[in-house]
BADRENTI-156760 format. One record per atom (N, C-alpha, C): x, y negated, z negated. Coordinates in pm, whole numbers, padded with zeros to 5 digits, always signed. Example, Ala and Ser with C-alpha at 12.3 -4.5 7.8 and 13.67 -1.06 7.14 Angstrom:
2
+01319+00569-00780;+01230+00450-00780;+01320+00330-00780;+01285+00225-00708;+01367+00106-00714;+01290-00003-00787;
***
This chain:
74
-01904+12436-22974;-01803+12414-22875;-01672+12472-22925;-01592+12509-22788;-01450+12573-22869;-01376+12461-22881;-01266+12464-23007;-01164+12369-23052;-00987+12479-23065;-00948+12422-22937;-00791+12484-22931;-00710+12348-22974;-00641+12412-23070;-00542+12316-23150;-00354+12398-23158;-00303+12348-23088;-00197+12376-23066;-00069+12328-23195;+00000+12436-23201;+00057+12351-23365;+00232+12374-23307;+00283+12274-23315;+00451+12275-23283;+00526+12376-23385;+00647+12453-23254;+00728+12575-23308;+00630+12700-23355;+00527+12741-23286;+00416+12867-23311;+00380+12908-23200;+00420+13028-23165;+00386+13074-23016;+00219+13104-22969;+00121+13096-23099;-00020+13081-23124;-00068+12959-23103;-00199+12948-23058;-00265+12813-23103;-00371+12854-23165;-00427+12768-23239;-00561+12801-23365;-00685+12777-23248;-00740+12816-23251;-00912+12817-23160;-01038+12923-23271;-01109+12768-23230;-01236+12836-23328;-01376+12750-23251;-01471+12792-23261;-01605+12757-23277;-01675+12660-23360;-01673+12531-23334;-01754+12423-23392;-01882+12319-23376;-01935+12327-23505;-02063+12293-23451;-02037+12141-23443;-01927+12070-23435;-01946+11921-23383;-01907+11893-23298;-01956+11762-23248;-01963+11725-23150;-01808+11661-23083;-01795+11662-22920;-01655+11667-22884;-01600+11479-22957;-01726+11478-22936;-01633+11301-22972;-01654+11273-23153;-01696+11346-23217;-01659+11357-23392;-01508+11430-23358;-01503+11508-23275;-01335+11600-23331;-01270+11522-23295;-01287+11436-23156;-01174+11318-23135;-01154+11250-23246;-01261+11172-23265;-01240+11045-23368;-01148+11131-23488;-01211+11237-23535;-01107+11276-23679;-00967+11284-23612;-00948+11322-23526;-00797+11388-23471;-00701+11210-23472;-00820+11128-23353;-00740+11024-23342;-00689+10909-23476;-00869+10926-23566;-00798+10858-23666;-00692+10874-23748;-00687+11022-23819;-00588+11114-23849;-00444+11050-23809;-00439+11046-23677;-00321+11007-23634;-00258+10890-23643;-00353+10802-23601;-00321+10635-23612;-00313+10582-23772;-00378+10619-23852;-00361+10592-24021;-00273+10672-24069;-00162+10773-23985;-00066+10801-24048;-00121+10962-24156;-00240+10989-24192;-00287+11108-24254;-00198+11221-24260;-00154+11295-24343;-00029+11403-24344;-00156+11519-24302;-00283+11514-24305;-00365+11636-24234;-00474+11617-24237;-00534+11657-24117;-00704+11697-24068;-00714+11799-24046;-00861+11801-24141;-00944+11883-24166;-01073+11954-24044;-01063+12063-24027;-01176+12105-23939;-01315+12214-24030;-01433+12234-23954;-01515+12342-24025;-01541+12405-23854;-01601+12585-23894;-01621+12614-23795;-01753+12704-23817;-01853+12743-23717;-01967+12767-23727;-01998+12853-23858;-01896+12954-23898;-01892+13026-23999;-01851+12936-24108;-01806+12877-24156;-01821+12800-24229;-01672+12820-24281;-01538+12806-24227;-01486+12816-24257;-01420+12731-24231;-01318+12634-24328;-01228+12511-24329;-01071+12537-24314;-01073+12462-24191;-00879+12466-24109;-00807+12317-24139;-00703+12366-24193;-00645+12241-24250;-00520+12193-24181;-00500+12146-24089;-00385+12112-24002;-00273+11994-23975;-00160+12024-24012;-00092+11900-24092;-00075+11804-23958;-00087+11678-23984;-00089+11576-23825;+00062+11590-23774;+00144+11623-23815;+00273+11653-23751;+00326+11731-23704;+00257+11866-23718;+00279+11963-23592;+00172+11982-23509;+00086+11875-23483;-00043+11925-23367;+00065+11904-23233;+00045+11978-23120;+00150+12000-23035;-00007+11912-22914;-00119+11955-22913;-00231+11931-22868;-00370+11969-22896;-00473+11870-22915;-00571+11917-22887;-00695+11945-22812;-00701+12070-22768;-00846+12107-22664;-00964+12119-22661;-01081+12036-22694;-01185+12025-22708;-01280+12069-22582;-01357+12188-22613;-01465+12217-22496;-01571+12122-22447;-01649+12190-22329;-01750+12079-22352;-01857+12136-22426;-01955+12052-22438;-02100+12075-22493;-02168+12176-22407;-02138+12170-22272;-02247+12257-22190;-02220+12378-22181;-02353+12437-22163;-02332+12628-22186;-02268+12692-22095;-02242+12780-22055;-02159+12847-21937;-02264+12884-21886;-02243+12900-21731;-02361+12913-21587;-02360+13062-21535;-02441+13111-21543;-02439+13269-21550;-02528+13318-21382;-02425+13352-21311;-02470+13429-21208;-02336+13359-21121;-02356+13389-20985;-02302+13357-20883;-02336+13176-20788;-02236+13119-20720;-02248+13033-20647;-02224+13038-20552;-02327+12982-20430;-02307+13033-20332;-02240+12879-20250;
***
């Protein structure tokens, strides 16, 4: 699923590809936040680790699980 993470004062937001699930990225994001954590940690299909300090997340966008629908609707 895609993970858009918006970081305060950066005209970018970080977006990557993760293999967990939408409600594991909540829980880290929300716990993160509520225990005060100076940063959460992400991995992404490549295996690569994003380290994002809890005080400039501006927002975060979690995709869904389901695949995209390929053709037309009538």
């Amino acid at each position: 699923m895609e993970i858009r993470i918006g970081i305060a004062n950066t005209a970018r937001e970080l977006s990557f590809e993760s293999a967990q699930s939408a409600d594991a990225v909540a829980k880290a994001v929300t716990t993160a936040l509520e225990s005060g954590q100076s940063a959460v940690s992400f991995a992404d299909v490549k295996g690569n680790t994003y380290i994002v300090p809890t005080a400039g997340i501006a927002f975060v966008e979690v995709g869904t699980e389901e695949s995209r629908r390929v053709g037309f609707v009538a």
